[in-house]
N, C-alpha and C positions, 0 to 999 in steps of 0.2 A: 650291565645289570648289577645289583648291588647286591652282597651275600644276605641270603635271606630272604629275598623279594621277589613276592610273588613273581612268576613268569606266565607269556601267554600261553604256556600250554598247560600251568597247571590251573589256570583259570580255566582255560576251556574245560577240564577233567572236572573242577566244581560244576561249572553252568550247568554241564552237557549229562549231570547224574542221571541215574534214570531210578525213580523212588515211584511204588506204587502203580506202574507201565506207564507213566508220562516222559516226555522228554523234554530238561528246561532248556530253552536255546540261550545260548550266552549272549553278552552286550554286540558283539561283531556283529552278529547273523543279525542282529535287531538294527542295528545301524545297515547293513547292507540291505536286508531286505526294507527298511524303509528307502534310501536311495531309488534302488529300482522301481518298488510301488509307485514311489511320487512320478517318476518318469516317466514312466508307461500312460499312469493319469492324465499326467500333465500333457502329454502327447498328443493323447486323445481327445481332450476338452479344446488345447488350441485346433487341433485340426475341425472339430466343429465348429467351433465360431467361423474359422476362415471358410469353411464350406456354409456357412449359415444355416446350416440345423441345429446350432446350441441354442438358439432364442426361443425353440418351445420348449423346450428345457432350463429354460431362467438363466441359460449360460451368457458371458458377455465380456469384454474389456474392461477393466477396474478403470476409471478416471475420478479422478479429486481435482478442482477448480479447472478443470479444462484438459488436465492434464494427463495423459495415457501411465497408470502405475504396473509398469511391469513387475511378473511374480517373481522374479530375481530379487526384489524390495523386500516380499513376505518373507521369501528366503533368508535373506542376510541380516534379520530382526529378527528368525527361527534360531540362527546359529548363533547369533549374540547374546540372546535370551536364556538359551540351551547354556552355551559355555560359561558364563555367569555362573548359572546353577551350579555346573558339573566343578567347576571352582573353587565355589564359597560354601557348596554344603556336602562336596562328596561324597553323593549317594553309593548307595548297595544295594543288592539283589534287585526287586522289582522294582525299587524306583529308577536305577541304575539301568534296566533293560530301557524302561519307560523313556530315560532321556537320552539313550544309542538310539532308540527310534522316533524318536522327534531329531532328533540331531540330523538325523538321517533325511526328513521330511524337508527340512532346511537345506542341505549341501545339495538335492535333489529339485528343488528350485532354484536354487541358484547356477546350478553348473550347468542345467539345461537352459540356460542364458550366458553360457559362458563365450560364446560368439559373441555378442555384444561389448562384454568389458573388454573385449582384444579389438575389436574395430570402433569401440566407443561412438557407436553408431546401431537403429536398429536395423539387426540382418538378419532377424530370426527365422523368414522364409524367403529370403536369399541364399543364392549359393553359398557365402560364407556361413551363412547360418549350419551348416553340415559340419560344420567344427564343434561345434555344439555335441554334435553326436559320438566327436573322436575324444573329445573331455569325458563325457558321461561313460564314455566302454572303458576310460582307461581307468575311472575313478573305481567303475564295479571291481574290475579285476581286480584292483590295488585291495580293494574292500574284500573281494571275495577270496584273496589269498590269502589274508590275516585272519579269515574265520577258523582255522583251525591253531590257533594261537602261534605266535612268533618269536622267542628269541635271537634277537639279533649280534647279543653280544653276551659268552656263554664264560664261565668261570671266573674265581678271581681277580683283581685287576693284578696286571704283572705276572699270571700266571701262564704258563706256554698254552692252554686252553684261550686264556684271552689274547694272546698274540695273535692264536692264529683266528681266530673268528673276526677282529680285526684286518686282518691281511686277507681276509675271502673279502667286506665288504670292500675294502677300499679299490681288490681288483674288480672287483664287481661295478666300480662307482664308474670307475676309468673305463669298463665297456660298454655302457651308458653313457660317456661321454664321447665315445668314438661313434655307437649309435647317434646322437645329433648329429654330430658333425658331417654323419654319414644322409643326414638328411631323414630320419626317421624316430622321429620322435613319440610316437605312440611306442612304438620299441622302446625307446629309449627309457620312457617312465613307467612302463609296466614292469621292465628288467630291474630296477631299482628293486622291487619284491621277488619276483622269480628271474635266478641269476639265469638260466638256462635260454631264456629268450633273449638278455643283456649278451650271452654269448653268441648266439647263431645269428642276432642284426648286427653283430660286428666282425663276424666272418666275413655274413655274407655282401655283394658289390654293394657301393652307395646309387644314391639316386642320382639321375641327371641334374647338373646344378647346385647339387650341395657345396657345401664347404669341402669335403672332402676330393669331390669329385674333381670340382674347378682346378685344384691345386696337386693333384696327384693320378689323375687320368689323361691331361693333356700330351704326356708320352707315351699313353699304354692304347692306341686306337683300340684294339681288339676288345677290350678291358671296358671302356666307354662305349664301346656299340652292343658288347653284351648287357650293358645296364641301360642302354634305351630301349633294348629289344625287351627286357626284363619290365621296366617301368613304363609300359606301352599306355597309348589311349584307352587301349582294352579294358586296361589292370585297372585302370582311374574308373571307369564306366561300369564295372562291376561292384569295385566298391561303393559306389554312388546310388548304383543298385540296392543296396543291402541299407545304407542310411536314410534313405528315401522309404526304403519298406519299412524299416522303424520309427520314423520320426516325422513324414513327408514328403513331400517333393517339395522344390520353390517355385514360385509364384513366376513363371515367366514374366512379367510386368516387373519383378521385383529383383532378378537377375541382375547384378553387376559386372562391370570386366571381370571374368576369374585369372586374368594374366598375371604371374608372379606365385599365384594359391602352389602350395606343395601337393602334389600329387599325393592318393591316398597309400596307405602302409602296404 
């Protein structure tokens, strides 16, 4: 941070005044809570179309000359639109809220299509479409962690307050990077904001098949049968459970091999 500049928490202590018995919510909480609104919407409207009760309700697939326009499109013209803005005319106060929640209505459409840009194919009621659902909860958290403002880099440059706020993230970064390798990557980018979760996926065993695993379990049997017993069908089946109850189930017609898919966190 630079001496003098504003930080996120003392923006939050602006936003969050309470003048009159109102309470203003800062730019975060206006970004996050559009995120989640748009999702849950969006959630629901494709679920009807694909059950086909959106059509008395004027709901339907966007198409222009033939062509199916996925809302990932409205999305990434939201956020390009948006950033422009937030750019070229660096708003404040209310307009400032105004465009954390439209930002928000944008990254919200497009991450719940974020299954697609990774298989550059549509799978959005396919099983891999459930990726979908593991982007969208890691983006909340990530958003819902910075709602109460963040400093990530605290004092002077050069001074022993900035050494060490330095030396947390970088340990921090590196148990994030042992979470991947450990096969666990919603761990791994939610711990990027909250170190405490970056720590206890890198305690704890890797998955079957990781990087990790492959190369550092092959002599520990006891060690690799605890993380299969741990990363069971079960574990997979419940999570699936919980993204299904949020987002849908797939389309058995629409079902691809999930041979290879990482098991859920």
């Amino acid at each position: 941070m630079f001496p003098g500049a504003p930080t996120g928490a003392s923006l939050q202590a602006e936003e969050a005044s309470v003048g009159g018995g109102e309470v203003s919510l800062q730019p975060m909480m206006w970004l996050f809570l559009g995120i989640l609104v748009t999702f849950l919407i969006t959630r629901m409207v494709t679920r009807m179309i694909r059950s086909g009760s959106g059509g008395g309700a004027g709901l339907g697939n966007v198409t222009l000359g033939g062509n199916h326009i996925h809302h990932q499109v409205f999305g990434i013209l939201i956020i390009i639109g948006t950033g422009i803005i937030l750019v070229s005319q660096t708003p404040t106060g209310t307009a400032l809220d105004a465009a954390a929640a439209v930002f928000g209505v944008g990254v919200g459409l497009t991450v719940d299509e974020f299954a697609l840009w990774l298989n550059l194919k549509d799978v959005y009621w396919a099983r891999q479409g459930r990726q979908s659902v593991d982007a969208i909860f890691c983006v909340l958290v990530i958003t819902g962690a910075l709602v109460g403002g963040s400093s990530l880099v605290k004092g002077g440059i050069g001074s022993a307050e900035w050494w060490s706020s330095v030396a947390v993230i970088a340990i921090n970064l590196a148990l994030c990077v042992i979470c991947l390798l450990k096969g666990k990557v919603i761990t791994g980018v939610i711990g990027i904001v909250i170190g405490v979760v970056a720590l206890v996926g890198a305690i704890r065993l890797a998955k079957p098949g990781s990087w990790w695993a492959v190369r550092r379990y092959p002599g520990r049997p006891r060690r690799a049968d605890r993380a299969a017993r741990r990363y069971d069908q079960r574990r997979l089946e419940r999570w699936n459970w919980l993204r299904d109850l949020v987002a849908g189930a797939p389309s058995p017609e629409a079902q691809p091999d999930a041979a290879g898919l990482p098991p859920a966190e």
